[in-house]
N, C-alpha and C positions, 0 to 999 in steps of 0.2 A: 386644495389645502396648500399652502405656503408650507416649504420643510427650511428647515435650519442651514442644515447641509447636505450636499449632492457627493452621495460617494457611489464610485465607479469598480468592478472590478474587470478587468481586459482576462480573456480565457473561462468560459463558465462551465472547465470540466468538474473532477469531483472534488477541490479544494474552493475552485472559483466557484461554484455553486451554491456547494452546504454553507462556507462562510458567511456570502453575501445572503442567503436565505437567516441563519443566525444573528447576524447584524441588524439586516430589518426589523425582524421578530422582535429583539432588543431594543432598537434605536427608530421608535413611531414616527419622531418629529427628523427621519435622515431621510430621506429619496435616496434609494439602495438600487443601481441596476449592475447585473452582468450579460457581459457583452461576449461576444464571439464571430469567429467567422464561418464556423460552422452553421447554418439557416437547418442541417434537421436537427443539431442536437438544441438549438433556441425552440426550436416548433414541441419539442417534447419537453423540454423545462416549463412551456407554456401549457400543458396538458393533461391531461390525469395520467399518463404515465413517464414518471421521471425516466429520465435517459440511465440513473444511476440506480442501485438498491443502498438506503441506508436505513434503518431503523429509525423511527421518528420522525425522517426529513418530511413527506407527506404532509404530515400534520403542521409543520411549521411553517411550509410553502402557501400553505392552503389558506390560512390566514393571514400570511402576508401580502402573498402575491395581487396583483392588480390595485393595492391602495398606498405602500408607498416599496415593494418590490417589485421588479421587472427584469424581464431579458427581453433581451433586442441585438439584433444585429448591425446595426447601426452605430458606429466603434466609431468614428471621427463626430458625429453629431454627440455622444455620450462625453468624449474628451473634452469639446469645445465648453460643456455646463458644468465641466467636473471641478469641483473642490481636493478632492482625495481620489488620488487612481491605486487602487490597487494593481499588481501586477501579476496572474497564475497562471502563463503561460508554463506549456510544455518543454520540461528539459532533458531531453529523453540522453540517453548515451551513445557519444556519434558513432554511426556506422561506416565512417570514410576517413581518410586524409589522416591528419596528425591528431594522435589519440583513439585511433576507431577504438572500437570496443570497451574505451574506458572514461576518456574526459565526456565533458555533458557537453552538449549540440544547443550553442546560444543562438541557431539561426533564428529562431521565432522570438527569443528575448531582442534581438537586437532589431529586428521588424518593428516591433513593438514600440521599441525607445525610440525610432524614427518617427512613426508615426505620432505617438504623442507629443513629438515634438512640434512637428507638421500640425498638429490640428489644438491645442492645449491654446486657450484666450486667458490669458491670466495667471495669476501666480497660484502655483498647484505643487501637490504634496503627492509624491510618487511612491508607493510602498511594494518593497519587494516583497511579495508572500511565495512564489514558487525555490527551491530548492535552489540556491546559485553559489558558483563555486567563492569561494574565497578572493574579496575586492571588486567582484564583477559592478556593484555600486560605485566604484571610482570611473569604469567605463563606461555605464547610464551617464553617469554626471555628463564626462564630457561630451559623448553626443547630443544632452539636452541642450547645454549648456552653446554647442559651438551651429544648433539648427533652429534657437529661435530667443535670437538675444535680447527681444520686448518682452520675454515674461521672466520669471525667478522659479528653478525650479529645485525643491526638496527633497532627496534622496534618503528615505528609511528603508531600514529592515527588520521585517516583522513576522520570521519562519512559521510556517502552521508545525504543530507537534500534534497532527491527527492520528488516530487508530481506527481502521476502516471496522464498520460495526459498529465501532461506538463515537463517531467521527459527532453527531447531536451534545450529546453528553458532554463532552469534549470541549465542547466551544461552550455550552450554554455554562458548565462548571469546569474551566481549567485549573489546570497544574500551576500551567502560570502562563504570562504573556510577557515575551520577550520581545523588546522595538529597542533597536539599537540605529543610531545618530552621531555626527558631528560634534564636535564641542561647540560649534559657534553659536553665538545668540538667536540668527533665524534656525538653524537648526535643530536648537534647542525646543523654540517655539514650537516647530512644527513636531517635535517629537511630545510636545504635552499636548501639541492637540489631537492628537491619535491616543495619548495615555486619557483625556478627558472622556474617546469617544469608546472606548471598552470598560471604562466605571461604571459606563450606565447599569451593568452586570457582574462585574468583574471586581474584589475588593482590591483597591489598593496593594494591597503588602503581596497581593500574587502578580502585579504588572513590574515586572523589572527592567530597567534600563542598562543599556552599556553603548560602547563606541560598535562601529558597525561593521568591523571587519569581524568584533565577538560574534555579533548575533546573527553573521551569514558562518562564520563558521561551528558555531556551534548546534545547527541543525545537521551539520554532516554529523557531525561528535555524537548526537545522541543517539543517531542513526546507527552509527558502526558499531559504538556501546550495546544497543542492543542488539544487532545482526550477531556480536561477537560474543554474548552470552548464550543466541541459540545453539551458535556452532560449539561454544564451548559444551555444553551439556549434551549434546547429540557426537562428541568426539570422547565425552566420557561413557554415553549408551553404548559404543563399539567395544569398548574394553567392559564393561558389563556383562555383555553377553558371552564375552570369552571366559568371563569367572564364576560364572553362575552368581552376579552380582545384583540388582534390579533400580532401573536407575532413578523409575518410582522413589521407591526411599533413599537413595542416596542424595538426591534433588531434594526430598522434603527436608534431609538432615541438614542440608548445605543450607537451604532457603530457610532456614529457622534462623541461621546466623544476622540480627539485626543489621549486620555493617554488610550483608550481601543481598537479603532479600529474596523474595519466591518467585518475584516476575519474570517470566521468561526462560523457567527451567524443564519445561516440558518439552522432551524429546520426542522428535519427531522423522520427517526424511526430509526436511530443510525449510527453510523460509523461504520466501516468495513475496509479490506485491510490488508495487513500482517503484519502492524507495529505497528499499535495505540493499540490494546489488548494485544499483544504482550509483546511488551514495558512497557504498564503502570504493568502488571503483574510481568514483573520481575524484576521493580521498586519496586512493595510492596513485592514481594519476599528478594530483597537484604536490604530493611527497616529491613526486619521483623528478619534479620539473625544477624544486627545490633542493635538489639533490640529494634528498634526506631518503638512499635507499634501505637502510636499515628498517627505517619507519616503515615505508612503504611495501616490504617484502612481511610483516608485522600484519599489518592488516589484509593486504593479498591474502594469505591464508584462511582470512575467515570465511572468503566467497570459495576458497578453493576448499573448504571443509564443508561446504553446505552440499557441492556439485558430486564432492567424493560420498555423502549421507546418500543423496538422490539415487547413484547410480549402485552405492550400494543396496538397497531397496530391493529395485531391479534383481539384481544379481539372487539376494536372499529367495525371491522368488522364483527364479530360475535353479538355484542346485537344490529348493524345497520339490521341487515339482518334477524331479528325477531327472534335471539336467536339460531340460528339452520346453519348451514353449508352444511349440510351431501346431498349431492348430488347434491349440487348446481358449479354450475360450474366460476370458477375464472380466470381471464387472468392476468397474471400477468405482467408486463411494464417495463423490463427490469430484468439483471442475478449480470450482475460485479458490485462489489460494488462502483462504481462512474463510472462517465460519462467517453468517452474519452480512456477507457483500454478494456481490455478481460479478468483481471486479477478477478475471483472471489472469491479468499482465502476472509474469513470470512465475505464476502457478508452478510449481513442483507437479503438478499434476499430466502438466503439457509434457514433459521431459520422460515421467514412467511412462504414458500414452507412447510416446515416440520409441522408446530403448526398448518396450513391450512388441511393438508391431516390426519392430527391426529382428523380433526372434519369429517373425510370424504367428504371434498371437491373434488372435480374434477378440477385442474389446470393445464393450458397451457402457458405457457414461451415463451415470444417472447426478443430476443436481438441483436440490429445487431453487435454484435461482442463476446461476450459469449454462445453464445448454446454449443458448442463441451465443452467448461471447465463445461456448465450447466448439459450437458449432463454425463461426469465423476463425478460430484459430487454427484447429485440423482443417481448414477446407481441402478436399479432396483426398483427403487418406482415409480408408477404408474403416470408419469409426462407426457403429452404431449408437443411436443416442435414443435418451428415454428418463421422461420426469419420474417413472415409476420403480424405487429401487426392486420391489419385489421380481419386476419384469426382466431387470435389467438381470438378476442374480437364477433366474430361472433356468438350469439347463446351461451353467457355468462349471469352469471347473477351481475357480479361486471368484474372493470377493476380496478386492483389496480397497481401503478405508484411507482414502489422500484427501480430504478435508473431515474441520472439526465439528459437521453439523450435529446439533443435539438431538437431529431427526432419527441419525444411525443408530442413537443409546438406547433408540426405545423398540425399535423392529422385533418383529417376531421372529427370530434366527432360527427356532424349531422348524416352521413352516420354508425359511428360507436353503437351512441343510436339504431340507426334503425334495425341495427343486432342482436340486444341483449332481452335479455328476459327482462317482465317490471314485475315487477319498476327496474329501474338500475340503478348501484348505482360507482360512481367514489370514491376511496380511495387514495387521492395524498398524499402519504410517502413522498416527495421530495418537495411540494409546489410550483409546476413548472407548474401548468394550470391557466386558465382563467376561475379560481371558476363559477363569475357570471356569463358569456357566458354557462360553462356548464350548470348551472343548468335552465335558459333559454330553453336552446333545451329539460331538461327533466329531465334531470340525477339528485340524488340524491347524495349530494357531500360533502364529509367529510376529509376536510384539518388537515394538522397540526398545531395545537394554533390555529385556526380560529374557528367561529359559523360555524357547518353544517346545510347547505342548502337542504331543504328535501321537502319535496311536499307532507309529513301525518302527 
């Protein structure tokens, strides 16, 4: 089969992936491949077990793949046929030199744009899709631009606005699609022919356009927007529990307000995931280079309000359980930091695991879809692990509930008290159980923003 167009994406983790899997699905007549330099995580893209868990992906892959979807490893043969490169490499947050801990680590972006340059036959349309900080597309330019002066090359940005879990859905029916461009005439071109190649699915009036320093920065924005509504509502569950408030309804009252909305007002023991700290970190990082520290101490606060939720958790668990830890045995109720994935980069879950065993707890991790990621991330700390929650809670002396599986809503907590050492005590991080049914059967129950229910 003859395709129309050859589009490329360089990085086939879980954005470069689900995307280019979507894309094909959508666009029959494109020859859709992602690339990587990874050769196992291509060998399991190509396999009945995706490298990723998303809902739906599966099915999408399955019908695309091998007629006009592909991974391969083969990243300068892929350049050299490409029309459209996407770009989803990794931009993780540097751990060295100027900025550790908070600006974003462009060593694999800047790979990238060499190499493209190095192997690209033609004039090609370059789309940022990975998270990049603000103008980083002025620095693509000029390295394409100064490492291969026979071709012409096009600089978009075209942020993914995925939610892991419903990452399918997401792309097949977005919000909207944002490609931000040049004002000049080839730039313009090449910004309708990327607005042409998401119609095939996508209506109009939701593909927006603007200049391109908008649309790299405004995936940090939506980012911090939302990282800073969790924190906000999880810094009003504190004063909750001090007034015998419940932050259940005060969330439901606030989120009835049309002009604020319900999303994202469930209190929790923080967010988590590879974008939200991330993000807001190298938002205060680029404030701070800007000199705008007011801004920047502004949003600092909302990672340092998610880190103060985490550790308060902990803590609540520790003076629930008569001050002491140290050999008592904890089940903990899930790995990935939300429901629906496998995905546990910066899980809140990793952090009570760690502050837990720092008191000499003994805990066991049950997830049905992260033990193996749970498994690589404690390697060698003294973790049990087990797909079977009942197992895991047998002969514990707390069950505490750090992700939102809908699996936990339905357990048999009668049979699960019964296995457990007494008094026993439920710690719902996620506020996803039937409080007062638990404490009914027994249990000793200490929600988020709510009175704990306690039987001493």
């Amino acid at each position: 089969m003859e395709f129309q167009k050859n589009i490329i994406c360089i990085g086939a983790g879980y954005v470069g992936g689900t995307t280019m899997a979507v894309i094909a699905a959508k666009c029959p007549h494109c020859r859709v491949t992602a690339v990587d330099v990874d050769a196992d995580r291509i060998a399991l893209w190509n396999s009945g077990n995706l490298p990723i868990y998303e809902p739906g992906l599966d099915d999408v892959i399955r019908k695309a793949r091998g007629k006009n979807l592909f991974f391969s490893t083969d990243i300068d043969g892929a350049i050299r046929g490409a029309d459209i490169i996407f770009v989803s490499v990794s931009t993780p947050t540097k751990s060295f030199g100027e900025g550790e801990g908070m600006a974003a680590d462009l060593q694999y972006w800047e790979k990238t744009a060499r190499r493209i340059g190095e192997s690209a036959c033609g004039d090609t349309i370059v789309v940022e899709k990975s998270t990049f900080p603000v103008r980083t597309a002025f620095a693509m330019e000029r390295i394409l631009s100064t490492m291969n002066s026979g071709n012409r090359f096009q600089v978009l940005s075209n942020p993914e606005f995925l939610a892991e879990g419903s990452a399918v859905r997401d792309l097949e029916e977005p919000d909207r699609v944002l490609i931000g461009s040049h004002d000049g005439p080839e730039a313009v071109a090449a910004r309708d022919e990327l607005v042409a190649l998401y119609e095939n699915w996508v209506p109009r009036e939701k593909i927006i356009t603007s200049n391109i320093w908008s649309a790299e920065l405004s995936k940090l924005a939506a980012n911090a927007f939302l990282a800073q509504r969790v924190s906000s509502i999880n810094a009003i569950s504190v004063f909750c529990e001090k007034t015998e408030a419940d932050v259940t309804e005060v969330a439901r009252a606030v989120g009835m307000d049309n002009r604020i909305g319900s999303k994202f007002l469930n209190a929790s023991l923080g967010f988590g995931g590879s974008c939200f700290k991330k993000d807001v970190l190298s938002l205060v990082y680029l404030c701070r280079c800007y000199g705008l520290h007011e801004v920047a101490e502004y949003w600092n606060w909302v990672v340092r309000m998610n880190e103060y939720q985490k550790n308060r958790f902990v803590q609540t668990m520790l003076g629930a359980m008569f001050n002491t830890l140290a050999g008592k045995k904890v089940a903990l109720f899930g790995f990935a930091f939300k429901a629906d994935t496998g995905d546990t980069r910066e899980t809140p879950a990793a952090d009570v695991a760690r502050s837990l065993l720092a008191e000499h707890a003994e805990i066991t991790i049950t997830d049905p879809k992260a033990i193996e990621n749970a498994r690589r991330d404690l390697a060698g700390l003294p973790v049990t692990f087990t797909p079977d929650p009942y197992e895991a809670a047998s002969g514990s002396d707390a069950v505490a509930v750090v992700t939102d599986w809908s699996l936990y809503k339905t357990l048999d907590y009668e049979k699960i008290f019964q296995s457990m050492n007494k008094p026993s005590f439920v710690f719902d991080g996620r506020n996803i159980l039937d409080h007062s049914r638990l404490f009914e059967i027994g249990f000793n129950v200490f929600p988020i923003g709510k009175v704990s229910l306690v039987h001493f």
